[in-house]
C-alpha positions as CSV (number, residue, x, y, z in Angstrom):
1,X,102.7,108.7,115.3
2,X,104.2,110.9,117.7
3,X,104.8,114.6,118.7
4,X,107.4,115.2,116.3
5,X,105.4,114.0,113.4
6,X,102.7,116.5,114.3
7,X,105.3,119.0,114.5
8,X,106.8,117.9,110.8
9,X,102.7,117.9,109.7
10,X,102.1,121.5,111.0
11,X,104.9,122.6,109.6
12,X,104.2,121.6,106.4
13,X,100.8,122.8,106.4
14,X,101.7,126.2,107.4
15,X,104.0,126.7,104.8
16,X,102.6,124.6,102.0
17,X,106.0,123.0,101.2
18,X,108.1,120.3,102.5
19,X,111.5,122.2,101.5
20,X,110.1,125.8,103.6
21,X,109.3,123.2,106.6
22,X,112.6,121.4,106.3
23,X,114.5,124.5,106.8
24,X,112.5,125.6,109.7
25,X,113.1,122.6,111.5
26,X,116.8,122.1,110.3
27,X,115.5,118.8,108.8
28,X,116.7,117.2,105.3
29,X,113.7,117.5,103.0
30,X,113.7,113.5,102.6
31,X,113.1,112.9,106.5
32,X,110.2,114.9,106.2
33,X,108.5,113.5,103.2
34,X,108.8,110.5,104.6
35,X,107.6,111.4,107.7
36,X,104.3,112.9,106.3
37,X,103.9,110.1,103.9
38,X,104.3,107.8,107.1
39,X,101.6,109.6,108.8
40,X,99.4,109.2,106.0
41,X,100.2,105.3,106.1
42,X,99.3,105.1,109.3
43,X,95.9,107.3,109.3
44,X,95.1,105.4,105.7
45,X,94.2,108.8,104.1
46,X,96.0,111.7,101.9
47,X,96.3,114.6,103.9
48,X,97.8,117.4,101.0
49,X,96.8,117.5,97.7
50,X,100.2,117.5,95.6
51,X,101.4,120.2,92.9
52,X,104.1,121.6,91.2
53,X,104.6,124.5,93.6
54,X,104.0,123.1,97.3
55,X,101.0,121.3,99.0
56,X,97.8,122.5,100.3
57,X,95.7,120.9,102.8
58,X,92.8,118.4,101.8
59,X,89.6,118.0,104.0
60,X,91.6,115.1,106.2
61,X,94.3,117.3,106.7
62,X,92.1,120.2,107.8
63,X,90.5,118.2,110.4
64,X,93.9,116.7,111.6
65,X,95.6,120.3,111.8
66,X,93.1,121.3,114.2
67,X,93.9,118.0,116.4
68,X,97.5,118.5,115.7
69,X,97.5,122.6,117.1
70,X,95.6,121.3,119.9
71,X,97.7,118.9,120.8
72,X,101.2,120.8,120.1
73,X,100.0,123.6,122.3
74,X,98.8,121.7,125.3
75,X,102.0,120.4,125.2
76,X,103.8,123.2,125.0
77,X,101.9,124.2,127.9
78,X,102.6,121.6,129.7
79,X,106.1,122.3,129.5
80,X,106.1,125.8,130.6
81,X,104.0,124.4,133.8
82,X,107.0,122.5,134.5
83,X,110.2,124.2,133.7
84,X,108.7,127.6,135.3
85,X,110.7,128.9,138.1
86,X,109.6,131.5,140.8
87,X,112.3,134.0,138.9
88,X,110.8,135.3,135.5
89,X,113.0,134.1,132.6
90,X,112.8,132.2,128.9
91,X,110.8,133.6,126.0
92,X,107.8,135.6,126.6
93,X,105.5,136.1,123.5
94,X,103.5,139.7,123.6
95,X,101.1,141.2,120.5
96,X,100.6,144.1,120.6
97,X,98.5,147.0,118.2
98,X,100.5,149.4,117.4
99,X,98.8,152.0,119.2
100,X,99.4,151.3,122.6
101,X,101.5,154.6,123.6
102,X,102.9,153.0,127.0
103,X,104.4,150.1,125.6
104,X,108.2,152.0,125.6
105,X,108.3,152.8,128.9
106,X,106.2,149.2,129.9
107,X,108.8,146.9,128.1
108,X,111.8,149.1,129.4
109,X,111.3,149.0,133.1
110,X,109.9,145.3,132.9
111,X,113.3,144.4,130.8
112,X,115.4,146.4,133.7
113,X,113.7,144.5,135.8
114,X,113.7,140.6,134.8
115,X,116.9,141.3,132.4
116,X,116.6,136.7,132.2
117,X,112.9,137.1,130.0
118,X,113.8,136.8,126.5
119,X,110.8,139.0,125.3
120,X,109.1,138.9,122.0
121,X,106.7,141.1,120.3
122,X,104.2,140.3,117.5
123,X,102.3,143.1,116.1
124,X,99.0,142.6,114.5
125,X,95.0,143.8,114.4
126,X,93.0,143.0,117.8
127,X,90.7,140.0,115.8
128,X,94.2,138.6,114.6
129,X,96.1,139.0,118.1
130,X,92.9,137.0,120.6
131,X,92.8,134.6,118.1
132,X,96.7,133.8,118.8
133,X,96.4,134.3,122.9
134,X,92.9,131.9,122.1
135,X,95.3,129.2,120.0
136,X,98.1,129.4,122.5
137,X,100.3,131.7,120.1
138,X,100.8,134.4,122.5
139,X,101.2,134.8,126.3
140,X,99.1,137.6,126.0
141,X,98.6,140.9,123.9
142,X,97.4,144.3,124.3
143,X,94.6,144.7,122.5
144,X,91.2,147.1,122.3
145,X,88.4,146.1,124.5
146,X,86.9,145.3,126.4
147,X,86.9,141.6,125.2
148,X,84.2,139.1,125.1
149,X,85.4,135.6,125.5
150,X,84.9,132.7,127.9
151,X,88.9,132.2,127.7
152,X,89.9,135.1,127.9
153,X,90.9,137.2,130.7
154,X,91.8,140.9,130.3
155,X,93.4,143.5,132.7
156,X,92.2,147.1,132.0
157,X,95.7,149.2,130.7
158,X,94.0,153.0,130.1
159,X,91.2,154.9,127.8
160,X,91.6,157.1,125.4
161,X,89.7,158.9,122.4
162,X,89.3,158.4,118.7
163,X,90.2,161.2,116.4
164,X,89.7,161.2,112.6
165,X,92.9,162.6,111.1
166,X,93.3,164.5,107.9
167,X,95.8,166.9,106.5
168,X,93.9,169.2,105.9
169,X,92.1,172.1,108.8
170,X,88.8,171.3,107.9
171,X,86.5,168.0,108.0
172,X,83.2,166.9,107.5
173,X,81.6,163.6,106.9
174,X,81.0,163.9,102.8
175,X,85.0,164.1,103.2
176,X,84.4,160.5,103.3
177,X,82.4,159.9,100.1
178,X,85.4,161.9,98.1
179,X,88.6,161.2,99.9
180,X,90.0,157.4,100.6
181,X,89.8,155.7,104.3
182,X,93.7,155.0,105.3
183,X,92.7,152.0,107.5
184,X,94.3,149.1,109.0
185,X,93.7,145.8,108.1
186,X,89.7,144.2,108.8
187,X,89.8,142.9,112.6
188,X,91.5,146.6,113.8
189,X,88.8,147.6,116.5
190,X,89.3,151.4,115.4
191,X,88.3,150.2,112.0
192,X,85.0,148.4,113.1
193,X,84.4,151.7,115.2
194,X,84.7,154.1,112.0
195,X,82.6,151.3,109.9
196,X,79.7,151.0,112.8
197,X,79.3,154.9,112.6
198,X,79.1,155.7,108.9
199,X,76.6,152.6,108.7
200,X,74.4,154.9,111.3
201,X,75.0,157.9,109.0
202,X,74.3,156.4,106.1
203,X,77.9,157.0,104.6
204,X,79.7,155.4,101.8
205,X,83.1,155.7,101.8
206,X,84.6,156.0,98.7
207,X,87.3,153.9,99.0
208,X,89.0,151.9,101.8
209,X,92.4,151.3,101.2
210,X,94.3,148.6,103.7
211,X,97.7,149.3,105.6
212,X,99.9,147.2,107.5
213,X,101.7,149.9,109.7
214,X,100.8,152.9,111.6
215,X,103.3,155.1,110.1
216,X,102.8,154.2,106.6
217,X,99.4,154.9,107.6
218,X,100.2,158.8,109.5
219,X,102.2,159.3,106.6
220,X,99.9,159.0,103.5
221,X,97.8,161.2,105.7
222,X,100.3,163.6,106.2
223,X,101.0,163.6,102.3
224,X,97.3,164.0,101.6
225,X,96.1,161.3,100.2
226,X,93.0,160.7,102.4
227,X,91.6,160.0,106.4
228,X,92.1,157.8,109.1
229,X,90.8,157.1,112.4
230,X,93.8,156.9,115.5
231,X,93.9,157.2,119.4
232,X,94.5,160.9,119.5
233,X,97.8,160.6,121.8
234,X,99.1,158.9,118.8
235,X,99.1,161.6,116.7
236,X,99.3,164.8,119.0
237,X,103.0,165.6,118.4
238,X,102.3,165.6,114.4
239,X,99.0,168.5,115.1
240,X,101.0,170.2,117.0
241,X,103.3,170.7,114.2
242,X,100.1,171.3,112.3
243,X,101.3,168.3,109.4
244,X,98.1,166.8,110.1
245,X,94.8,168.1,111.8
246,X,92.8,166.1,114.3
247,X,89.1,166.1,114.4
248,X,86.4,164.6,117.2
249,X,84.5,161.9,116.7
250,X,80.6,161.5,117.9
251,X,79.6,159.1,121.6
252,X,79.7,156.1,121.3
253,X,82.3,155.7,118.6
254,X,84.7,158.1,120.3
255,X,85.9,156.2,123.6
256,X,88.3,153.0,123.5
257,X,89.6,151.0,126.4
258,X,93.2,149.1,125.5
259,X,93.3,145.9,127.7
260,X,95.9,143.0,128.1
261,X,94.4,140.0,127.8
262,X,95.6,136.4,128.4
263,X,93.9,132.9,127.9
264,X,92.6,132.1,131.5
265,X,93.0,128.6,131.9
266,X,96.9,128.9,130.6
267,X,99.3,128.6,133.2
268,X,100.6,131.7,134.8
269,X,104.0,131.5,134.6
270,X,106.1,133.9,137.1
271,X,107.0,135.9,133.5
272,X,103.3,136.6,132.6
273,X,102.5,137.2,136.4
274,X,105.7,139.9,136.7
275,X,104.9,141.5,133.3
276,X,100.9,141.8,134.6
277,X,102.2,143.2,138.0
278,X,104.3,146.1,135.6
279,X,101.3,146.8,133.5
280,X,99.5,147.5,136.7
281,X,102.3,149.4,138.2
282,X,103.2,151.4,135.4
283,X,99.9,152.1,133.7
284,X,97.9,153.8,137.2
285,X,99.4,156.7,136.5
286,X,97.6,156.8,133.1
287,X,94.6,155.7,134.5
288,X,94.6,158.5,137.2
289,X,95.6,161.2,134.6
């Protein structure tokens, strides 16, 4: 067994097929079946159960998959450690919720900056995002806070307030029990935030329906189809057009702190320590406002 069968194994497992994994590593699909059926030799157990349409994990191959992302990103690590140089470069891996209003003007002075960083950004719910800075996915990622984790450490970016959005003027909470929730995906802080304060009210939405994007979100809104809960600077150029109308939520549900968090015990490569130093430099404005 070595690293590159661990690769072949978690590549498999992610996709559930040798052919998806094959192509994603450039492989021919025979080297990897028989480099799966190798490792399986050699830990004397099945690790997939077999079907017509892919392979899914068995209890073996659970329990190797979390030795094998373990192992793959400590390595990984270990190679950044080495290969970093005191001049930020190579790929840098962000998430970010789609909310985070300084990002633009973040990304474009830190890319002015450090042209060399190859910079990629990953989207996604703040549960979904830590668990990829946790697993070694990300470099870090804006998310909301603040954060309790013993791996995690977080830099504080700005605050800003909730606002439940509707098209129409008007808004009161039995809205909720006869018009849909527009909300993101479950692990979206803002979300958890709504949830938490119609629990305390004793409200029951009528419906939740789940969205992927932000502006699929602003735009059934907009359309009239039901509410949603945003930061309000995300939405303040739309009620000042009056397409859709903005109205406050209650203490404690109203205030939310965005942070950049990063796994502490990861090595800070000059890339990450850079991009933190433009967070800090660009964001104190925000924080003074």
């Amino acid at each position: 067994m070595d690293l590159n069968d661990l690769r072949i194994f978690q590549m498999v497992a992610l996709h559930g097929s040798v052919s998806k994994a094959a192509l994603e590593l450039n492989y021919v699909q025979s080297n990897v079946t028989a480099r799966i059926k190798l490792l399986e030799r050699e830990l004397h157990t099945p690790l997939f159960y077999r079907h017509k349409r892919g392979m899914i994990l068995n209890t073996e191959g659970k329990r190797l998959l979390e030795y094998a992302n373990d192992i793959l990103a400590k390595f990984d690590e270990l190679k950044k450690v080495f290969q970093d140089s005191s001049t930020p470069s190579g790929l840098l891996e962000i998430g970010i919720v789609e909310t985070v209003i300084a990002l633009p003007n973040l990304l474009s002075s830190y890319l002015q900056t450090y042209p060399n960083v190859d910079l990629s950004l990953k989207a996604g719910v703040t549960e979904q995002l830590l668990q990829e800075v946790i697993d070694f996915k990300l470099d870090g990622a804006f998310v909301t806070g603040p954060i309790q984790h013993p791996m995690i450490e977080q830099y504080e970016v700005f605050q800003e307030e909730l606002v439940i959005v509707s098209k129409g003027e008007c808004f009161s909470l039995d809205d909720i029990t006869v018009k849909p929730l527009l909300l993101y995906n479950k692990g979206c802080s803002y979300r958890e935030r709504l949830e938490s304060w119609l629990r305390e009210e004793g409200i029951v939405p009528k419906k939740i329906m789940e969205f992927g994007t932000f502006d699929t979100i602003i735009g059934s809104v907009a359309a009239g189809i039901g509410l949603t809960i945003v930061p309000e600077s995300t939405v303040g150029y739309m009620a000042m057009q009056g397409t859709i109308h903005c109205h406050r939520v209650p203490d404690p549900y109203r205030e939310v702190t965005t942070v950049f968090i990063r796994r502490k015990d990861s090595h800070m490569t000059s890339s990450v320590e850079a991009f933190i130093e433009e967070i800090k430099k660009v964001t104190s404005p925000l924080m003074m406002a």
